[in-house]
C-alpha positions in Angstrom: -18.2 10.6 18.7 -15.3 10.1 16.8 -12.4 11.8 18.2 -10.8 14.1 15.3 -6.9 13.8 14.2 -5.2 14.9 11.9 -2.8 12.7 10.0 -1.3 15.1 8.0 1.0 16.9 10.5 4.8 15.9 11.3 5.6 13.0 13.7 1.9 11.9 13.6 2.9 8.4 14.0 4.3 8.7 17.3 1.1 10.4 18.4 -0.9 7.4 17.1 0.9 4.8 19.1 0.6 6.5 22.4 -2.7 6.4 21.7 -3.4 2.6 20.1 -1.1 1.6 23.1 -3.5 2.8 25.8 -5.9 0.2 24.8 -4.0 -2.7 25.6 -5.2 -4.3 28.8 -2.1 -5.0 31.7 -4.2 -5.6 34.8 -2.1 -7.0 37.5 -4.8 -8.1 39.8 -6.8 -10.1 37.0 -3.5 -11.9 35.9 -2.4 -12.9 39.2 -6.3 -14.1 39.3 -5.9 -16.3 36.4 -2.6 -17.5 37.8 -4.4 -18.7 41.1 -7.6 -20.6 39.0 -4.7 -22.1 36.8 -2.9 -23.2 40.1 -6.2 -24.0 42.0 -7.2 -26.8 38.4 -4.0 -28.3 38.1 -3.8 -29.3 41.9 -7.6 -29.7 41.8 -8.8 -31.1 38.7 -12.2 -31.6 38.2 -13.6 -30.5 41.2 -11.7 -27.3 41.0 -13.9 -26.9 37.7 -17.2 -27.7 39.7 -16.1 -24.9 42.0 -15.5 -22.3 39.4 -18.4 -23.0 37.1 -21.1 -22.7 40.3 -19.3 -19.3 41.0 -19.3 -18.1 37.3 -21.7 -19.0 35.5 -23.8 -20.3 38.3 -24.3 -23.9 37.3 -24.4 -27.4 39.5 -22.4 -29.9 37.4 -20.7 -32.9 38.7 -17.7 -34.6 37.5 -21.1 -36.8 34.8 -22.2 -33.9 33.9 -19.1 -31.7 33.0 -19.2 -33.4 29.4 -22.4 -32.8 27.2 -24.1 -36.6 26.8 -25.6 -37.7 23.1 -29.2 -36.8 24.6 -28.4 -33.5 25.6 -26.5 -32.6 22.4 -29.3 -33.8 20.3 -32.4 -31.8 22.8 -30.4 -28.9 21.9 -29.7 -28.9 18.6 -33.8 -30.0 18.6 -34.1 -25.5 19.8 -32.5 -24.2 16.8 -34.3 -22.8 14.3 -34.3 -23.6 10.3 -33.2 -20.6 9.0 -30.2 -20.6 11.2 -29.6 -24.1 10.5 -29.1 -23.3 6.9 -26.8 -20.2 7.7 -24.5 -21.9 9.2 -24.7 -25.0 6.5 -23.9 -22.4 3.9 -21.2 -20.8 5.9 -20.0 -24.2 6.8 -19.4 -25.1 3.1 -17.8 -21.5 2.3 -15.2 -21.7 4.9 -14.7 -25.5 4.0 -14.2 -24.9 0.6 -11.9 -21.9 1.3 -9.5 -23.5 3.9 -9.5 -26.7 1.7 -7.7 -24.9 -0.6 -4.1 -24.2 2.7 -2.2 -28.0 2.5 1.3 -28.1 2.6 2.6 -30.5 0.2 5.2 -33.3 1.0 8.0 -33.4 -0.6 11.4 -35.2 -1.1 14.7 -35.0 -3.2 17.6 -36.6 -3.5 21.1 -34.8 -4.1 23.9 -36.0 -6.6 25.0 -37.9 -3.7 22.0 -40.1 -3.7 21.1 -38.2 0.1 17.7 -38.2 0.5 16.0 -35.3 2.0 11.9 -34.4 2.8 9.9 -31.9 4.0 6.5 -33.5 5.7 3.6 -32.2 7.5 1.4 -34.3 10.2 -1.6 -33.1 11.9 -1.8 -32.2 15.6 -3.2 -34.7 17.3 -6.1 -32.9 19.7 -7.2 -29.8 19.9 -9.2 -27.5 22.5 -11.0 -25.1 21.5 -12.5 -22.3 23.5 -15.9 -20.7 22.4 -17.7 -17.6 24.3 -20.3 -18.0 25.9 -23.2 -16.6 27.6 -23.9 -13.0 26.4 -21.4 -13.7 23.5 -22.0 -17.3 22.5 -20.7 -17.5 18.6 -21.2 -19.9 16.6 -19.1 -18.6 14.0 -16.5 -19.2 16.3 -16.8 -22.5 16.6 -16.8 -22.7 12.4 -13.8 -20.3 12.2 -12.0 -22.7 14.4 -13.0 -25.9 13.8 -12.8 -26.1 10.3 -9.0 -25.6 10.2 -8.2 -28.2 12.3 -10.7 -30.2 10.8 -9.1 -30.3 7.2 -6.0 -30.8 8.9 -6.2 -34.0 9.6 -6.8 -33.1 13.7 -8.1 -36.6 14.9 -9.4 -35.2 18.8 -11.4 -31.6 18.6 -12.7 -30.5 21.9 -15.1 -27.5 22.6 -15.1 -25.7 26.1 -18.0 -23.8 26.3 -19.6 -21.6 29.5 -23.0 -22.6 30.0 -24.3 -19.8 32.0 -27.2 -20.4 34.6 -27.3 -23.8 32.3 -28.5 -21.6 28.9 -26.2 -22.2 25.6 -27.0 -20.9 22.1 -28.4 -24.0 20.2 -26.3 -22.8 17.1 -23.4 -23.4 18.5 -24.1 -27.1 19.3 -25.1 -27.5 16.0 -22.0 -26.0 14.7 -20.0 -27.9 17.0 -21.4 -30.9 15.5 -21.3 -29.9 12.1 -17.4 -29.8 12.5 -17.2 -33.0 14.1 -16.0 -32.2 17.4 -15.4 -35.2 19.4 -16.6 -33.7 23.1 -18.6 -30.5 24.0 -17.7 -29.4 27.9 -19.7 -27.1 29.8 -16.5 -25.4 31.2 -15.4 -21.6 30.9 -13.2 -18.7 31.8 -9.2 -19.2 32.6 -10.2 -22.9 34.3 -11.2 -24.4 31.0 -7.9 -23.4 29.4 -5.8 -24.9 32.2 -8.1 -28.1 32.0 -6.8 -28.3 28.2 -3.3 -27.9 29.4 -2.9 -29.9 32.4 -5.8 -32.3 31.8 -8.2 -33.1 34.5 -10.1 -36.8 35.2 -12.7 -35.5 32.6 -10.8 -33.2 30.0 -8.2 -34.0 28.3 -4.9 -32.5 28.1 -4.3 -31.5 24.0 -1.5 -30.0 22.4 -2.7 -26.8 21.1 -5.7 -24.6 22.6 -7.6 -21.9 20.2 -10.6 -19.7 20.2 -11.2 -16.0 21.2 -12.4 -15.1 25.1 -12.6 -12.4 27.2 -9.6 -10.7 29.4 -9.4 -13.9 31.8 -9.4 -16.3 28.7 -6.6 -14.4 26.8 -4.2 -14.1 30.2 -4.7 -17.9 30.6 -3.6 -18.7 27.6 -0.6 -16.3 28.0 0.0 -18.4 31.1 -0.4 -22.2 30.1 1.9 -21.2 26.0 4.6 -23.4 26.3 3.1 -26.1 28.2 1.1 -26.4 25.3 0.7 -24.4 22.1 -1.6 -21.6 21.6 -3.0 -19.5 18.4 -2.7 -16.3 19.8 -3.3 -13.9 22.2 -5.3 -11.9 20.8 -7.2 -8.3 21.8 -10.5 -6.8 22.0 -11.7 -6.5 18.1 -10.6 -3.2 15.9 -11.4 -2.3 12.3 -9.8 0.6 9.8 -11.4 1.8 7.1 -10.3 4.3 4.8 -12.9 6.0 2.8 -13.6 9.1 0.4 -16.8 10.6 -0.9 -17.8 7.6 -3.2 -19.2 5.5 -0.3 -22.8 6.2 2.0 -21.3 7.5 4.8 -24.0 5.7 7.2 -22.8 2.2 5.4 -19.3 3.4 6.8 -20.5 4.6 10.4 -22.6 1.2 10.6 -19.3 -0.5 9.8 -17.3 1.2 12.5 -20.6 0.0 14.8 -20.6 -3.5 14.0 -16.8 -3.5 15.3 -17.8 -1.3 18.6 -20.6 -3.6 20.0 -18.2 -6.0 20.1 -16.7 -4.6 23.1 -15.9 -1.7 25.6 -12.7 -1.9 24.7 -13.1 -2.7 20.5 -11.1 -0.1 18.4 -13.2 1.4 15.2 -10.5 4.3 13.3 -11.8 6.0 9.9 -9.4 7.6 7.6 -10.6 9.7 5.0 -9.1 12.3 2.7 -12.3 14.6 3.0 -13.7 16.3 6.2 -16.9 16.3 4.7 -16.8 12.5 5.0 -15.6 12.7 8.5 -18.5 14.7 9.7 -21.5 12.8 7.9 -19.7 9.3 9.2 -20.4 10.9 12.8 -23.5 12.5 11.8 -24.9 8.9 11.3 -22.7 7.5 13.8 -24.9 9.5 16.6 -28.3 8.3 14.7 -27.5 4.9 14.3 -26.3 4.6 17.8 -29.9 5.6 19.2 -31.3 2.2 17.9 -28.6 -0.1 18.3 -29.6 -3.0 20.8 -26.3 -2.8 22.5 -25.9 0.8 22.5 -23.9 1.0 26.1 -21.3 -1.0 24.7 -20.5 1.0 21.4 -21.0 4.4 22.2 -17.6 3.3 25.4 -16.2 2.3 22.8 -16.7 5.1 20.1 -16.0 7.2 23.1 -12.9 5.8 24.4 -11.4 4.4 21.3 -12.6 5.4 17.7 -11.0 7.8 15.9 -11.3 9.7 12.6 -7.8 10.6 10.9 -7.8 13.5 8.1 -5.3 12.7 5.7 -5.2 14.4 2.6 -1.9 12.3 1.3 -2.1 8.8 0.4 1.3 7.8 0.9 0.8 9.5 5.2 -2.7 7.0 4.9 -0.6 4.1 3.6 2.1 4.8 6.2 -0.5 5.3 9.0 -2.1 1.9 8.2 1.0 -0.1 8.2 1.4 1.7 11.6 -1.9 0.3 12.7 -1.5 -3.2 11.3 -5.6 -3.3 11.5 -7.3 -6.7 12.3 -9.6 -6.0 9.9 -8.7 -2.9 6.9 -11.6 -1.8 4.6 -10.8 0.5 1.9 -14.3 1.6 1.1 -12.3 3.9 -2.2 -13.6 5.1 -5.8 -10.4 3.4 -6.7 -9.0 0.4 -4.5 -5.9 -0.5 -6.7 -3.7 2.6 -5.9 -3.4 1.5 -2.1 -3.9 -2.2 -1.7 -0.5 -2.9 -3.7 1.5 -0.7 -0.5 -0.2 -2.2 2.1 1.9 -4.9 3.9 0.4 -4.9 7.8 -3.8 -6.1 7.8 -5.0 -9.1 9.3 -7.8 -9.2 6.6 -8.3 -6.7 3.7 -11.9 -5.7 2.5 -12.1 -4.1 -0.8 -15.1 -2.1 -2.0 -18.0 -0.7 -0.7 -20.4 -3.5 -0.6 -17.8 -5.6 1.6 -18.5 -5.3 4.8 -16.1 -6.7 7.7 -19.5 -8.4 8.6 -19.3 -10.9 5.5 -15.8 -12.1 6.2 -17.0 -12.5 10.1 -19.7 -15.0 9.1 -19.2 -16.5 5.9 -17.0 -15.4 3.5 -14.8 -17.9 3.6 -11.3 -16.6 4.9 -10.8 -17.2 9.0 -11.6 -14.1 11.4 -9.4 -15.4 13.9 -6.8 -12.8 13.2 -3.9 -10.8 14.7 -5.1 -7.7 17.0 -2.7 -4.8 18.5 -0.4 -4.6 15.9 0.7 -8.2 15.6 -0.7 -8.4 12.0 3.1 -6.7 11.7 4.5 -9.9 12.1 2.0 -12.5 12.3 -1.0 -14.3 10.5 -4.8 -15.1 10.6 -5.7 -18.9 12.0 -5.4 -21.4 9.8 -4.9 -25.2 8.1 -1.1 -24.9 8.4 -2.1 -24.1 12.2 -2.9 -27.2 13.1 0.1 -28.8 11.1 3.4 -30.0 12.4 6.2 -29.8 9.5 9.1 -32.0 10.2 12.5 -32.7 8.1 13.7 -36.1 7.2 17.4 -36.4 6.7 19.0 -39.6 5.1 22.6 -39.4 4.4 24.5 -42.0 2.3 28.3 -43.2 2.3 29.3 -41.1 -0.6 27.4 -37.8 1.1 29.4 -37.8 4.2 32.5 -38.6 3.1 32.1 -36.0 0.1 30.1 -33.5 2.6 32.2 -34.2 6.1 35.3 -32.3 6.1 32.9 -29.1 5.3 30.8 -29.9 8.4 34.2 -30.8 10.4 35.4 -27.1 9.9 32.4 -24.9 10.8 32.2 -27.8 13.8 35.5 -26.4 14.9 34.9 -22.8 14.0 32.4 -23.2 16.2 34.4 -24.3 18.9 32.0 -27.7 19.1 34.6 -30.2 19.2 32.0 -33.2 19.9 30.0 -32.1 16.9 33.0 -32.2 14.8 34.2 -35.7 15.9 30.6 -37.3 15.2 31.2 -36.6 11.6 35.3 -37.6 12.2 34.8 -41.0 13.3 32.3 -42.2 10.4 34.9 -41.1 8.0 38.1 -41.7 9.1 40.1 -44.1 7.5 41.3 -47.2 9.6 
């Protein structure tokens, strides 16, 4: 179960990163795998991706079929199921509404030297985005993602999508076409991210690529950032939650579940002031385990990866979860606002004990796309603003650069740029 520390001792911190670090994946024979698929589709093209997907996800495509058609779309979406179709409509319009709320407004102003200056954001124009598939086919991904980019303004959304041995989850067509996505291909796996780099005769190259995937997804993305823009590279899933005795404790172990079935390598830590909490949280760890459909998965990664952290002080649990910088942080706590005003490192905060990490995963309204591995230190969840360019618009008059000039003139020359200097010499020099 859940292997015991204790957070209260000296230089615990330290102790914790070794062990958070030894999560992170660094296989050299993997990425020098990717690198070669990467290689293989931009020399290749489409018949690279014909290759790959008859290895992977053992499907015959041909360069007609690597793009779903209308009638295939539509004898899909036909599968899906009523209920489901009004989840996702309901989470559709919750995220919507939500992410409506992220624009960046325009503006302008003009100095007392009549310059005129703006700030001004424009949409991306095309976006690829990359949704599990197979034994992890989301459609919540495809919402998470698509929405965004959707509100933005984003003109061209594309969805790569493995369709293995030809089977896809019907929900995530639908989704697909609830967020307007222009084209749905059948492609997975490192070769559809260097298809949405590079381009291919059947998939366009776009300028920014998003979407969660396994360890060869996340390495090709790695690869291709730069050549085009990216959202993140982003780790298996993790959740913190800090707890006392005012919560069930089997609502907190199936918590620390939900983020373990995720993946072998998904991180679940608790933190709790009270031992007693520590050992019921395992207690129903163990029971809910037995009935859990994909048991093999969570109990690695309970095994491997959970922890539970005994910390009598709050200000050592504040510290310890900035050190963390959690994907997801719930404070399941009699008393939530003593510790959420301290906390600056989560990628999403859950306060209370009937909010699950679960809710914000499906319907909330805030994106799960978020920093793993510590990046919420530094970075944020995806976004609107994520699929905006901001640009500057500078308009200078007469009276500016003769008034502003001579400034710009010395730190030119204080900076030893000579030619900068001269550009701003020559307009107001007097004949």
């Amino acid at each position: 179960m859940l292997k015991n520390l204790n957070g209260n001792r000296k230089n615990f911190l330290p102790k914790l990163n070794f062990l958070l670090k030894k999560r992170r994946f660094n296989d050299t024979a993997i990425n020098l795998r990717v690198k070669q698929i990467i290689n293989d589709v931009k020399k290749n093209r489409d018949k690279s991706l014909i290759k790959f997907e008859k290895k992977f996800s053992l499907i015959k495509l041909n360069k007609k079929r690597i793009a779903l058609n209308n009638t295939e779309i539509n004898n899909i979406i036909r599968k899906i199921d009523k209920k489901t179709k009004k989840s996702i409509d309901l989470a559709f319009q919750r995220i919507k509404n939500f992410h409506n709320k992220q624009q960046i407004k325009s503006f302008n102003i003009k100095d007392k030297y009549k310059n005129y200056l703006a700030y001004e954001s424009k949409p991306l124009n095309s976006v690829g985005v990359y949704v599990p598939g197979g034994n992890a086919s989301y459609p919540s991904s495809v919402l998470m993602n698509c929405i965004p980019a959707l509100l933005a303004g984003v003109r061209n959304i594309y969805i790569s999508t493995p369709f293995k041995k030809n089977e896809i989850n019907p929900a995530v067509i639908y989704a697909a076409k609830k967020c307007k996505v222009k084209t749905i291909y059948k492609i997975g796996g490192a070769q559809a991210i260097a298809a949405f780099a590079y381009g291919t005769e059947t998939i366009k190259k776009v300028d920014k690529i998003v979407g969660p995937g396994n360890q060869y997804v996340m390495l090709a993305k790695k690869e291709v950032f730069g050549d085009v823009g990216i959202d993140m590279v982003a780790g298996p899933s993790e959740v913190t939650i800090v707890a006392d005795n005012s919560t069930n404790p089997k609502w907190i172990a199936s918590d620390l579940l939900a983020q373990a079935e995720h993946d072998k390598f998904s991180q679940s830590i608790l933190i709790s002031n009270s031992e007693k909490v520590i050992k019921n949280v395992n207690t129903n760890i163990k029971l809910l385990l037995k009935k859990l459909p994909k048991k093999k998965i969570a109990e690695k990664s309970i095994k491997n990866f959970g922890y539970s952290i005994f910390c009598k002080s709050k200000k050592n649990t504040i510290d310890i979860i900035n050190e963390i910088a959690p994907e997801h942080l719930e404070i399941c706590l009699k008393d939530t606002s003593k510790i959420i005003k301290n906390i600056k490192n989560a990628g999403s905060i859950f306060l209370g004990k009937y909010s699950p990490e679960a809710m914000g995963d499906y319907l909330a309204g805030p994106n799960h796309v978020l920093p793993t591995s510590g990046a919420a230190k530094y970075s944020s969840g995806l976004s609107v603003y994520d699929f905006l360019k901001r640009r500057s618009i500078i308009k200078i008059t007469k009276t500016g650069i003769e008034s502003l000039g001579p400034s710009v003139i010395n730190l030119a020359k204080n900076e030893k740029l000579y030619g900068h200097a001269n550009s701003v010499e020559v307009r107001i020099e007097k004949d």
